[in-house]
N, CA, C and O of each residue as an XYZ file, in Angstrom:
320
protein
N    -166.114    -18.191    -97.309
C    -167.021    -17.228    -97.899
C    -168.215    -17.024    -96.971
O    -168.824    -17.997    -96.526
N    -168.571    -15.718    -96.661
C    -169.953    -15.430    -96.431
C    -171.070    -15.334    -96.776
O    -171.268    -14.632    -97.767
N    -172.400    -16.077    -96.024
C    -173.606    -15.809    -96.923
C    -173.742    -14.421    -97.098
O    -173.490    -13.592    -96.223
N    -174.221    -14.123    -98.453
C    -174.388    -12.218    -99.135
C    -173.537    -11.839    -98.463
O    -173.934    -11.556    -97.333
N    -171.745    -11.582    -98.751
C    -171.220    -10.787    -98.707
C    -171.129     -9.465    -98.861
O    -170.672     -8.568    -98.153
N    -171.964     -9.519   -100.558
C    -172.199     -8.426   -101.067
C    -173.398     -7.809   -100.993
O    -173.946     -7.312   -101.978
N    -173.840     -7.801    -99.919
C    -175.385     -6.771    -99.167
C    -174.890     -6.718    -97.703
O    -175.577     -7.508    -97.056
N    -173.867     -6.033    -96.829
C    -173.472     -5.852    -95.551
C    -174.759     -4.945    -95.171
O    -175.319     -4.130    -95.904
N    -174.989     -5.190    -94.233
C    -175.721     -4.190    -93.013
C    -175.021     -4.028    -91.932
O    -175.133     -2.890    -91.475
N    -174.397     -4.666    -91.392
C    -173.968     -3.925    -90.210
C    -172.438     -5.483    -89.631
O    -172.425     -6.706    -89.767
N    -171.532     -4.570    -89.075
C    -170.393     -5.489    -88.524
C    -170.170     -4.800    -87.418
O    -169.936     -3.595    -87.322
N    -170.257     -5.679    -86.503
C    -170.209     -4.327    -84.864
C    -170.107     -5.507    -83.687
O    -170.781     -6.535    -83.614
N    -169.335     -5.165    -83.028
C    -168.701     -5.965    -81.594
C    -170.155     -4.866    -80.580
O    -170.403     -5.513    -79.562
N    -170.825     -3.871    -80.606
C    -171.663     -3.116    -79.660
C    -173.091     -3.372    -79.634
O    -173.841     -2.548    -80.156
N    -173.575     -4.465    -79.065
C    -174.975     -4.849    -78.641
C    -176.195     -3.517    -79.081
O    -177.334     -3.639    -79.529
N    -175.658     -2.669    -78.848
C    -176.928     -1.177    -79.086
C    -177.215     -1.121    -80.672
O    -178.245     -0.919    -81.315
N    -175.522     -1.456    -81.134
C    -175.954     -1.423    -82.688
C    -176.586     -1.929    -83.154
O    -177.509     -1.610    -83.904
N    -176.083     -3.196    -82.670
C    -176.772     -4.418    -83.789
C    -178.305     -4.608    -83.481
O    -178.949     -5.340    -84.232
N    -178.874     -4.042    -82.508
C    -180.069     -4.123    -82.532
C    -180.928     -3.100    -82.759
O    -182.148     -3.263    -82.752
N    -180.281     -1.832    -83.003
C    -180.796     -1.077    -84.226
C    -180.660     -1.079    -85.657
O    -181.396     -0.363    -86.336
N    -179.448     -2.107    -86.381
C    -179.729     -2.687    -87.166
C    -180.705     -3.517    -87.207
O    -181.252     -3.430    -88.306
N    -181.205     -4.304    -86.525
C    -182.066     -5.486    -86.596
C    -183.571     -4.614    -86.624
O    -184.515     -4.748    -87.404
N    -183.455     -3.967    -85.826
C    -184.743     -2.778    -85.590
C    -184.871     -2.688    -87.479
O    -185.804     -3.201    -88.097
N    -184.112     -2.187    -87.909
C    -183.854     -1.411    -89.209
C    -184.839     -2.325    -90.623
O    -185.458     -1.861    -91.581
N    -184.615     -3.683    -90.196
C    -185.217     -5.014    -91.084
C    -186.242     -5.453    -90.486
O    -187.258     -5.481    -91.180
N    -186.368     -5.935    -89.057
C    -187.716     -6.504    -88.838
C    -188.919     -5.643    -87.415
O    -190.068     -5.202    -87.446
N    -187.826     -5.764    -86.306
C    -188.479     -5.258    -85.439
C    -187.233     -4.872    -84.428
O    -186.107     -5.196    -84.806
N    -187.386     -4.145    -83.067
C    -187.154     -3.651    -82.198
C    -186.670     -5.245    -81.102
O    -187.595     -5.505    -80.332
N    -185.772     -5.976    -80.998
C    -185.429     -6.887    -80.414
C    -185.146     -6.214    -79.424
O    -184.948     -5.030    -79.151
N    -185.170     -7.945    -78.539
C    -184.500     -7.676    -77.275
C    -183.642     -8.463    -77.263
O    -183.977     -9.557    -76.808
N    -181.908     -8.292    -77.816
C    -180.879     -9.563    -77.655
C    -180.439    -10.005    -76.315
O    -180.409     -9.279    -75.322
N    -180.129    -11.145    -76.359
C    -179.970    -11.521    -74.655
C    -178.624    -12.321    -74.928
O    -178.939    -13.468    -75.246
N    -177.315    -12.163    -74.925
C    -176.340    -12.893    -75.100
C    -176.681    -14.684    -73.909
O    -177.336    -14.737    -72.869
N    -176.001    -15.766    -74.570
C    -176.522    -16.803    -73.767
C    -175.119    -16.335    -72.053
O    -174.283    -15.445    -71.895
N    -175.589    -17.521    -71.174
C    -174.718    -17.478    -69.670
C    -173.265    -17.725    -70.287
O    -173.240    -18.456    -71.277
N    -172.301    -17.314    -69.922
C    -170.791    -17.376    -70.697
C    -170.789    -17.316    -72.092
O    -170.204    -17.995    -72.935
N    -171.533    -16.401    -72.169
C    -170.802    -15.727    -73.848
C    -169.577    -15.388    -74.363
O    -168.908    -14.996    -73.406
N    -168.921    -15.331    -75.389
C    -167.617    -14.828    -75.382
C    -168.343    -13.634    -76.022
O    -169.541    -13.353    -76.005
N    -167.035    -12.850    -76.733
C    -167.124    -11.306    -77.179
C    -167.915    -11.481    -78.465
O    -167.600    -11.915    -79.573
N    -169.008    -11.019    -77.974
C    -169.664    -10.199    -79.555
C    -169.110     -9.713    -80.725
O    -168.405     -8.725    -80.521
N    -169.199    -10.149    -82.158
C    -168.783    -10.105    -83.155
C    -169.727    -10.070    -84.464
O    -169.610    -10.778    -85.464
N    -170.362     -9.411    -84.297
C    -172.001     -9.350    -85.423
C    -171.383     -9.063    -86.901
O    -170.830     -8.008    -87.209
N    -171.578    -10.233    -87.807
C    -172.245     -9.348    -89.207
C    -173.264     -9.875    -89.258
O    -173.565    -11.002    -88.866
N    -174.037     -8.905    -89.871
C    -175.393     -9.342    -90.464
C    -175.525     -8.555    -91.957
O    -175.193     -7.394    -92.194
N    -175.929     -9.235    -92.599
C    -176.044     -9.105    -94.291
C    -177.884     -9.448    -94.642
O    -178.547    -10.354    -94.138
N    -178.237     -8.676    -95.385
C    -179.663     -8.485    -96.060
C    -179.479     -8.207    -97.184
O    -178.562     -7.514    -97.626
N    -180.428     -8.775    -97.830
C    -180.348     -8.752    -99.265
C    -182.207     -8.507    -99.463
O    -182.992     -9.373    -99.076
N    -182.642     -7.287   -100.074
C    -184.172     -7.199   -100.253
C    -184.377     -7.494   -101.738
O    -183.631     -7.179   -102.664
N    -185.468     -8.123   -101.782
C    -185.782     -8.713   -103.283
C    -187.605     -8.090   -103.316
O    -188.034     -7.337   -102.442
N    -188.147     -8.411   -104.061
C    -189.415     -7.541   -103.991
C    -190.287     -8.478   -103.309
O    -191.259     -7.794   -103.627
N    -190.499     -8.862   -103.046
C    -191.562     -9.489   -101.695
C    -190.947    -10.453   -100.782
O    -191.633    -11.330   -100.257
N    -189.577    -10.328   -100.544
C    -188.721    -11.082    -99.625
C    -187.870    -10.241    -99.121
O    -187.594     -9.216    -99.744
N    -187.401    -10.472    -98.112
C    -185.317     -9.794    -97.553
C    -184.568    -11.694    -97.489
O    -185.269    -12.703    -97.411
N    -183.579    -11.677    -97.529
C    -183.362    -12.637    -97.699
C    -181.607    -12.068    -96.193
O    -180.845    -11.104    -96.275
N    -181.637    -12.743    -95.537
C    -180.570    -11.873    -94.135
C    -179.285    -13.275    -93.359
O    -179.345    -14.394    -92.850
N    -178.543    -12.527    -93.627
C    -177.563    -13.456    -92.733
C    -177.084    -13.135    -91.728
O    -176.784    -11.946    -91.622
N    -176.820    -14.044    -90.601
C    -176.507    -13.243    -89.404
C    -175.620    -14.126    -89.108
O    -175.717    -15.224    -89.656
N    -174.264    -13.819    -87.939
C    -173.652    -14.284    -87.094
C    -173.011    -13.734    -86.719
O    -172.179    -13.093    -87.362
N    -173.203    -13.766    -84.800
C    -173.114    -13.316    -83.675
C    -171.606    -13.409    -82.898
O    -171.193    -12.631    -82.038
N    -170.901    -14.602    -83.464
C    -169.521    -14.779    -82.795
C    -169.719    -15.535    -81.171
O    -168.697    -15.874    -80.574
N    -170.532    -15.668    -80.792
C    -171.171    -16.532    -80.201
C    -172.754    -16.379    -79.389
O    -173.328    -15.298    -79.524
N    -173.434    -17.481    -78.551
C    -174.787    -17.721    -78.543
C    -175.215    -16.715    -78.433
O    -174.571    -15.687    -78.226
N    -176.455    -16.820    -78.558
C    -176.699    -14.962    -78.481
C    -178.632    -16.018    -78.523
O    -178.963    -16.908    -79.306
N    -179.402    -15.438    -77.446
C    -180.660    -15.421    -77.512
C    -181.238    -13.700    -78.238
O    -180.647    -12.625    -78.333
N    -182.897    -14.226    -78.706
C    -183.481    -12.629    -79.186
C    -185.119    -12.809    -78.961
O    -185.841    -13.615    -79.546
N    -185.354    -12.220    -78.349
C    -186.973    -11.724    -78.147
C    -187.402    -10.627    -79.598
O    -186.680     -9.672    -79.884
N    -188.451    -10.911    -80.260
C    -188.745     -9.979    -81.310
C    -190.429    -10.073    -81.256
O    -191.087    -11.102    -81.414
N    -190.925     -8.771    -81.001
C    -192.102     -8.306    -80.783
C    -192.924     -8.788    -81.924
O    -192.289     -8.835    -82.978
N    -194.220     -9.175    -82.000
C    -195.415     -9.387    -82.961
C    -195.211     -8.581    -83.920
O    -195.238     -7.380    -83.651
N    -194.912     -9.071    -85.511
C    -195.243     -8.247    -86.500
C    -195.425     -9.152    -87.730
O    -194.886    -10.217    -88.033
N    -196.342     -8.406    -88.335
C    -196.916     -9.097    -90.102
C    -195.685     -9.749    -90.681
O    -195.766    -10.245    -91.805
N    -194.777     -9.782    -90.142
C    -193.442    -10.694    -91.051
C    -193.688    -12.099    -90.782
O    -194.303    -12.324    -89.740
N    -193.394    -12.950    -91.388
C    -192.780    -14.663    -91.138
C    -191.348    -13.956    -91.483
O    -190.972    -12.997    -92.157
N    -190.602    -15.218    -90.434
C    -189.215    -15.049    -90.426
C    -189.053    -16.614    -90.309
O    -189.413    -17.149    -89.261
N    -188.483    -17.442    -91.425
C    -187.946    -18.767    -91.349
C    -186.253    -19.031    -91.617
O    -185.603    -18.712    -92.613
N    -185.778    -19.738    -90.351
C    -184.681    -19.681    -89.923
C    -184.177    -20.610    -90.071
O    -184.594    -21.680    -89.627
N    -182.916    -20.434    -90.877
C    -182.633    -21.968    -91.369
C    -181.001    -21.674    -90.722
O    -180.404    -20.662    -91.090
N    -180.514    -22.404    -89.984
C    -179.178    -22.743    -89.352
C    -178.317    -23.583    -89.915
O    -178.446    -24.807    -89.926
N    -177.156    -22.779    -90.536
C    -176.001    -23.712    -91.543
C    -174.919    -25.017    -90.528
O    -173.981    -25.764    -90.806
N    -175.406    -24.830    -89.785
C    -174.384    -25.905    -88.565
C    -175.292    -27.010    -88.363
O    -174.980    -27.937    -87.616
């Protein structure tokens, strides 16, 4: 099972997407796949509640992200 299955935002193997999805929730990233990445495989799932988004992500493998200054906290909790 997936975290929030049922709130998809975006499923996309294309780097441009997924970071206009990501644009879409917090900010304008800069993804940086890690040195020997395999193939990109993004879902990411959001779920907005009234003073939270609550978001799941996974990349299909490492994947670094630069994300510009903004009024959000983003706390990242890693299921592995």
């Amino acid at each position: 099972m997936i975290p929030l299955q049922n709130f998809p935002l975006i499923r996309s193997r294309n780097i441009d997407e997924v970071g206009e999805a990501i644009e879409r929730i917090f900010a304008k990233p800069v993804l940086v796949p890690a040195r020997g990445a395999g193939v990109l495989d993004t879902t990411i799932n959001n779920c907005r509640l009234k003073a939270i988004g609550v978001t799941y992500r996974a990349f299909g493998t490492p994947m670094g992200q630069n994300l510009p200054a903004t009024e959000f906290v983003v706390l990242k909790l890693p299921l592995r």
